[in-house]
C-alpha positions as CSV (number, residue, x, y, z in Angstrom):
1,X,18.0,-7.2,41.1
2,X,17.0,-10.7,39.5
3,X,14.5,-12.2,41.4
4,X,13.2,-16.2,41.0
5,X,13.0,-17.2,37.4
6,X,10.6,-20.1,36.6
7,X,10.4,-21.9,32.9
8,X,6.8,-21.3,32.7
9,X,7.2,-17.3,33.0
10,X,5.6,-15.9,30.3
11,X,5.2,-12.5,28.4
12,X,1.9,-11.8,26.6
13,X,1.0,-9.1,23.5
14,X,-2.3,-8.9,23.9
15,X,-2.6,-7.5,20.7
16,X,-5.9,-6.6,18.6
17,X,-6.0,-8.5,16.1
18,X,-3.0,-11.2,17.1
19,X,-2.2,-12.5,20.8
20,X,1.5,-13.7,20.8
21,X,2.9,-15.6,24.1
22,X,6.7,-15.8,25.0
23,X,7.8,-18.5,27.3
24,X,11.9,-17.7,29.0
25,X,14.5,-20.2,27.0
26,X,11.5,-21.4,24.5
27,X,10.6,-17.9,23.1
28,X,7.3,-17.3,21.2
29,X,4.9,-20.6,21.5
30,X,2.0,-19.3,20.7
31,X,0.9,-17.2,17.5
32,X,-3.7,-17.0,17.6
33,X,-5.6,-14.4,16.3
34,X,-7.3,-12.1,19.2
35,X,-10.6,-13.9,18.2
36,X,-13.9,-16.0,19.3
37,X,-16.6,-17.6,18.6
38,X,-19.7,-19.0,20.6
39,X,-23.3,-20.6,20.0
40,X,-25.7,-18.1,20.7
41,X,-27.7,-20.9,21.5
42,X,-25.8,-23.0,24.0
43,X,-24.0,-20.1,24.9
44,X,-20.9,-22.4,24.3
45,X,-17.4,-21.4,23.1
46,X,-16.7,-23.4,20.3
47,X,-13.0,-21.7,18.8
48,X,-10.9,-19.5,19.8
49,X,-7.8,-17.5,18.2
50,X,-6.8,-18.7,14.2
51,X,-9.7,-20.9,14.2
52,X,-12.2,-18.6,15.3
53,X,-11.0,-16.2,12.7
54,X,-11.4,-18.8,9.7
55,X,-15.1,-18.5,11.0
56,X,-15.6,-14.9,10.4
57,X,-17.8,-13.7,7.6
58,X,-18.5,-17.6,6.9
59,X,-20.4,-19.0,10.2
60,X,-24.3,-19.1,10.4
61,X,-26.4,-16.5,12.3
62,X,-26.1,-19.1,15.2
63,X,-22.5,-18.4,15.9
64,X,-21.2,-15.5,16.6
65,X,-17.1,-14.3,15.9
66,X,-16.2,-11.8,18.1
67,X,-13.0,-9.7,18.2
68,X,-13.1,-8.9,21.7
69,X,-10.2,-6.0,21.4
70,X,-11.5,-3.5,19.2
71,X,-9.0,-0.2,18.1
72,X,-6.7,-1.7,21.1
73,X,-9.7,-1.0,23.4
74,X,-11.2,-4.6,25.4
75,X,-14.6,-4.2,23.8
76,X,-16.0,-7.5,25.6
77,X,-13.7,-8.2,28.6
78,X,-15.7,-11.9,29.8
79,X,-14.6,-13.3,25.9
80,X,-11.1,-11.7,26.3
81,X,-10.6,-13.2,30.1
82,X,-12.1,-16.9,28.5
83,X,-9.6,-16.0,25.2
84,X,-6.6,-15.4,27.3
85,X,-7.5,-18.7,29.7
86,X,-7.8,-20.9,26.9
87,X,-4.4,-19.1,25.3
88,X,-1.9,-19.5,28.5
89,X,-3.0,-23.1,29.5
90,X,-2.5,-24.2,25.5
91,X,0.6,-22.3,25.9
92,X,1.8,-24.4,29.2
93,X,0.3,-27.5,27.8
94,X,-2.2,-27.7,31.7
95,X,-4.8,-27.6,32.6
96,X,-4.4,-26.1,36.3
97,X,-1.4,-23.6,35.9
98,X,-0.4,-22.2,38.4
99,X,2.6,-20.5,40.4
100,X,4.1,-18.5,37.3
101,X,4.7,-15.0,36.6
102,X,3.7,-12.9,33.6
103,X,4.1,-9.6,32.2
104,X,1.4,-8.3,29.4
105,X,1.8,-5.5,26.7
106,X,-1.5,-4.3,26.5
107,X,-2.4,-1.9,23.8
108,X,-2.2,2.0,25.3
109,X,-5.9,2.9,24.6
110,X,-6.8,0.4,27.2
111,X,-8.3,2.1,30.4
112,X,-6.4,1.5,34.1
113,X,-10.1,-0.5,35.1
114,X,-9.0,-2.9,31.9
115,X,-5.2,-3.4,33.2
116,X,-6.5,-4.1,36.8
117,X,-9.2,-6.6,34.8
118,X,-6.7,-8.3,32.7
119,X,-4.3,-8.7,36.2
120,X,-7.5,-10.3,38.0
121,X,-7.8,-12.6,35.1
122,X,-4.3,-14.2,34.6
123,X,-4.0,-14.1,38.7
124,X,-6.8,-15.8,38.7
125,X,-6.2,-18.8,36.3
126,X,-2.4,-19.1,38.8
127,X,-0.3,-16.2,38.1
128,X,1.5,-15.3,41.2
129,X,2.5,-12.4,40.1
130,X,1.5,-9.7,37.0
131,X,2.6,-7.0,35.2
132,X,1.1,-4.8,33.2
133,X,3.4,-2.9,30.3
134,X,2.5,-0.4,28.1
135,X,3.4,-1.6,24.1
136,X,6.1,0.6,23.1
137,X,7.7,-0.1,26.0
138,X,7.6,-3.8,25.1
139,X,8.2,-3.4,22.0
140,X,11.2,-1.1,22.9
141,X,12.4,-4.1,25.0
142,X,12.0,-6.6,22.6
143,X,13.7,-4.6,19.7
144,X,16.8,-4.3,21.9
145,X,16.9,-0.5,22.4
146,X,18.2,0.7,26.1
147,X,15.0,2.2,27.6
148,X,17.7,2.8,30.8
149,X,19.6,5.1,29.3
150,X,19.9,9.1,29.7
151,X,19.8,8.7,25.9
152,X,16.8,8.9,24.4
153,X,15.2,6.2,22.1
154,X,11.9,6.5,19.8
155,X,10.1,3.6,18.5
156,X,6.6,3.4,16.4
157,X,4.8,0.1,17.0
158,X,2.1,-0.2,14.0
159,X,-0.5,-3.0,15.1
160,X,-3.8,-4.0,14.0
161,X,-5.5,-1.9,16.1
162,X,-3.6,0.9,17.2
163,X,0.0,2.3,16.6
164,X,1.9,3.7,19.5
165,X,4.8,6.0,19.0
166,X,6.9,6.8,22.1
167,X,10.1,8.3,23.0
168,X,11.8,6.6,26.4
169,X,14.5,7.6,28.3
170,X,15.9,6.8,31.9
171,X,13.5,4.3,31.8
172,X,10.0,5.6,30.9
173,X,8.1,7.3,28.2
174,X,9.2,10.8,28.1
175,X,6.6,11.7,25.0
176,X,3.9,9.4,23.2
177,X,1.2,9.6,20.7
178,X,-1.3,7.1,20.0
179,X,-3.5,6.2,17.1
180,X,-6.3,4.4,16.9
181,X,-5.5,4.1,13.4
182,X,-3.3,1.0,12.1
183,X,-3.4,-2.8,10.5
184,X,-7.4,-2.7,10.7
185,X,-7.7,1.0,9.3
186,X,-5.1,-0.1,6.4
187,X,-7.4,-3.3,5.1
188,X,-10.1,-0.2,5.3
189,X,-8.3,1.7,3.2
190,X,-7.2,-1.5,0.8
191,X,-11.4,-2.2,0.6
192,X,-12.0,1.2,-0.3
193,X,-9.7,1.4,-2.8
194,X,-10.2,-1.9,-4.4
195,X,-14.4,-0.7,-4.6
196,X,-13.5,2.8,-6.2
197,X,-11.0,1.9,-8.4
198,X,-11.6,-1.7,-9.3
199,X,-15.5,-2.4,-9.0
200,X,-14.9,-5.3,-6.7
201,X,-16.6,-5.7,-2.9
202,X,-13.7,-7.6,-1.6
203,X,-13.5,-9.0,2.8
204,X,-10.8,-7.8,5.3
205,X,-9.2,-11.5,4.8
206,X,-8.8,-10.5,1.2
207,X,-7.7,-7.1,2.0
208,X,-5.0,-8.3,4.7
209,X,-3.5,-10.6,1.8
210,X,-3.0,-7.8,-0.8
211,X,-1.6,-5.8,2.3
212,X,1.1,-8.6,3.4
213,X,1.6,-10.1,-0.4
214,X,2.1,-6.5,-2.1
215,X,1.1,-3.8,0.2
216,X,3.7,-0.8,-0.1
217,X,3.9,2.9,1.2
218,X,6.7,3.8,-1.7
219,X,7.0,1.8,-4.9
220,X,10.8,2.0,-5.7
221,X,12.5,2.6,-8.8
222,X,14.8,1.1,-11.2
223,X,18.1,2.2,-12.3
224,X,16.6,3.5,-15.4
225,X,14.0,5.1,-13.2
226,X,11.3,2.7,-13.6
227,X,8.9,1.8,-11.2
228,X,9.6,-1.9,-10.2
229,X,5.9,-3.0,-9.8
230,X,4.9,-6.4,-8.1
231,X,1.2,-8.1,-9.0
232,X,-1.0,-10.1,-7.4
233,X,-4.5,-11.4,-8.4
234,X,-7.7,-11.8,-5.8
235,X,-11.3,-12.5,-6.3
236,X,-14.3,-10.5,-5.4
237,X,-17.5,-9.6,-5.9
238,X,-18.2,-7.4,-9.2
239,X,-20.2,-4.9,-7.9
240,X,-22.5,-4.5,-11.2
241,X,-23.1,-8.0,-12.0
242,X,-23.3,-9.6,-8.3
243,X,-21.2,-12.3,-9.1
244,X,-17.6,-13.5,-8.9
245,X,-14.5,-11.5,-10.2
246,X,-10.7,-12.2,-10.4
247,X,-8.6,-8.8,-10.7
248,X,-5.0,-8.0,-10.4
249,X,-3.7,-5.3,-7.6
250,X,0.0,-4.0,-7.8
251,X,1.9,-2.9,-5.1
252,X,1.7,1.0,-7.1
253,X,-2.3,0.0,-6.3
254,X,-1.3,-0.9,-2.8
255,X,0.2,3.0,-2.5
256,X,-2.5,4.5,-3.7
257,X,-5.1,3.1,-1.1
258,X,-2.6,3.3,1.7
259,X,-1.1,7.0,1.2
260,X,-3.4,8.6,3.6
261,X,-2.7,5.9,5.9
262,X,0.7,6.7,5.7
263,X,0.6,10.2,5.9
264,X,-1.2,9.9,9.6
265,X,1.6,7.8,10.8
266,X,4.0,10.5,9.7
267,X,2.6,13.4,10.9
268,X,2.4,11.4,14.4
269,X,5.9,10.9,14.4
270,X,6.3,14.5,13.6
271,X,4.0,15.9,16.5
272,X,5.7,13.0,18.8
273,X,9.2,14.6,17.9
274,X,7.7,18.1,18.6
275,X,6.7,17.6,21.4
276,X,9.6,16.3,23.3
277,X,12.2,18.6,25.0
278,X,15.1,20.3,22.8
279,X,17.4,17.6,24.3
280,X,15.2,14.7,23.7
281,X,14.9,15.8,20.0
282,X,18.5,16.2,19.6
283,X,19.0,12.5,20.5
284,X,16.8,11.1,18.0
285,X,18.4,13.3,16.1
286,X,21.6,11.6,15.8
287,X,20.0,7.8,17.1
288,X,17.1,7.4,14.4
289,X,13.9,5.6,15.3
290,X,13.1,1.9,15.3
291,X,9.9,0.4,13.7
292,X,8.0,-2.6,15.3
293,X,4.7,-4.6,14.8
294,X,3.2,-6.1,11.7
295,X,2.6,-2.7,10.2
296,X,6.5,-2.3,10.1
297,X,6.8,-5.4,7.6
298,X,5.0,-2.9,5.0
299,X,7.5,-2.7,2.1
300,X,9.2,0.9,2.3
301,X,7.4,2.4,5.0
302,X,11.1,3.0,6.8
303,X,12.5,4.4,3.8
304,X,9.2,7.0,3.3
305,X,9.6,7.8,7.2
306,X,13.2,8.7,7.1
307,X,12.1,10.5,3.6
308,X,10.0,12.5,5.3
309,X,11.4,13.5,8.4
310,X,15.1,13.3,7.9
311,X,15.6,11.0,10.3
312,X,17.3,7.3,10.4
313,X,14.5,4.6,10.3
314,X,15.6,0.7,11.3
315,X,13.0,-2.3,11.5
316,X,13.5,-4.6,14.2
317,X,15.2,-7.8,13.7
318,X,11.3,-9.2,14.6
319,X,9.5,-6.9,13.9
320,X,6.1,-8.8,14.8
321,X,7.2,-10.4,18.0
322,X,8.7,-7.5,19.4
323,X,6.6,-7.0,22.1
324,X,5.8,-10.9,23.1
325,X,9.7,-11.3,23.2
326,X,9.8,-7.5,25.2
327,X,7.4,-8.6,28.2
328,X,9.0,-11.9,28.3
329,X,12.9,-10.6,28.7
330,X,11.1,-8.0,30.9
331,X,10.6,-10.6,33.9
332,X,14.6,-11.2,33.7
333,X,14.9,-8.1,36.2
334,X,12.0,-7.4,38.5
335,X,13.3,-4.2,40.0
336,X,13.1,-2.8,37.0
337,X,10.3,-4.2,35.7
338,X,8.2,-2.6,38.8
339,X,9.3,0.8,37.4
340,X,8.1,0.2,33.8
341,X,4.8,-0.8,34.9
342,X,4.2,1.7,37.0
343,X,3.3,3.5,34.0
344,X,4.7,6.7,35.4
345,X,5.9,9.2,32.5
346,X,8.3,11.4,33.0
């Protein structure tokens, strides 16, 4: 059944370290980092999203940046409901929306007191109505897969804060495994690494750049079978002299520090597959698995997957907006909508 559509419906990833929104015929119109900062003095908010994140690790002890989603848990739920206000009516272009209808990924570590807390929130800045969806449904959704059919599909969706890995069929999640382990536990890794190996104290932003520029989970090789190795300099600080350093990284560097970060997404696709039903297995089987979220964009993560587990990986055509484009499409057909955020698993 397709019930009233309205142009200012809107689908929301409320992601933890990016909050994407997807308006029906425009698609995604806002991009911000899940971010915020106040005075602690005026107790004023005075950024939110990309610019609040420019802040971090820069501002004075007066202001404070805050990521208010932490390991896809709501860690301060007043700065995410003031985050997500400021988000939707930038996204509508008002001041005083109201009468629209929205449906939110949240991250599947959040608690069934922070779904009914986020659905208070965005009903009370004008939402008529509000659903609440699980990610990898979303991100299912948005990659095109049919959650509907007897079929089963399997999708990982690697975030900043958590990657999900479910397998749905008939229209809910038959098997799933989360991890609080993804984007945010990678830059970890890439700080870690760059410390031991290099000598360099180096920030997350820094870290999230070699990640993105040259990150890899499997360097490939020439035909000559020679590893085709990519470089990239950054600056840090030398951790014997105090001061300044430029070094180079390369993406065999970049496998290195992410291997065991690789290895736990693995084995969670493993124990996902294990624990589904001898029919269920069979059908991923012989479909493959799909790969969403920013983690996905990791240069040969689907060909290490499939490597490991003999199964057919594919990346989303958008990867990154998977679930903002999943929630949004999700409102085109409310009966079936009701049944994916019931959140019942089968």
């Amino acid at each position: 059944m397709f019930g009233f559509s309205s142009s200012k419906d809107m689908g929301i990833d409320l992601g933890t370290a990016n909050t994407l929104i997807y308006i029906k015929d425009k698609g995604v119109v806002l991009n911000e980092a899940t971010c915020i900062a106040y005075d602690k003095r005026s107790q004023k908010i005075i950024a939110t999203g990309t610019k609040a994140k420019a802040m971090y690790g820069k501002a004075p002890k007066e202001i404070v940046v805050i990521r208010p989603l932490q390991d896809g848990v709501i860690s301060d739920f007043d700065l995410t409901a003031e985050m997500l206000e400021r988000f939707i009516k930038q996204a509508l272009g008002e001041k005083n929306p109201s009468g629209f209808r929205v449906a939110i990924g949240v991250p599947s570590g959040v608690t069934e007191v922070e779904k009914r807390a986020v659905d208070e929130v965005v009903r009370d800045l004008g939402a008529r109505e509000v659903y609440i969806l699980d990610e990898p449904t979303a991100a299912a959704i948005g990659a095109g897969l049919d959650i509907d059919d007897s079929e089963a599909s399997m999708i990982a969706d690697i975030g900043g804060g958590t990657c999900d890995i479910a397998i749905l069929a008939l229209g809910g999640i038959v098997v799933s495994t989360s991890l609080r382990y993804a984007g945010d536990k990678f830059n970890e890794a890439i700080i870690g690494y760059v410390r031991k190996k290099k000598g360099v104290l180096i920030g997350e932003k820094t870290a999230e750049e070699l990640k993105i520029r040259v990150g890899s989970a499997m360097v490939e090789k020439d035909e000559e079978g020679k590893e085709i190795l990519r470089t990239m300099s950054a600056r840090g600080r030398d951790l014997i002299s105090g001061l300044p350093k430029e070094f180079k990284c390369t993406n065999k560097d970049m496998e290195a520090a992410l291997h065991e970060s690789m290895e736990m997404i693995v084995d969670a696709i493993k124990n996902t597959v294990e624990k589904a039903p001898p029919e269920i297995a069979a059908d991923i089987a012989d479909r493959g698995m799909m790969l969403t979220g920013g983690g996905a964009m990791i240069e040969n993560l689907d060909k290490l997957i499939s490597q490991k587990t003999s199964m057919s990986v594919g990346i989303a055509e958008q990867p990154y907006e998977a679930v903002a484009i999943g929630t949004g499409k999700s409102l085109d057909d409310i009966e079936k909508l009701e049944l994916y955020a019931s959140d019942k698993k089968r």
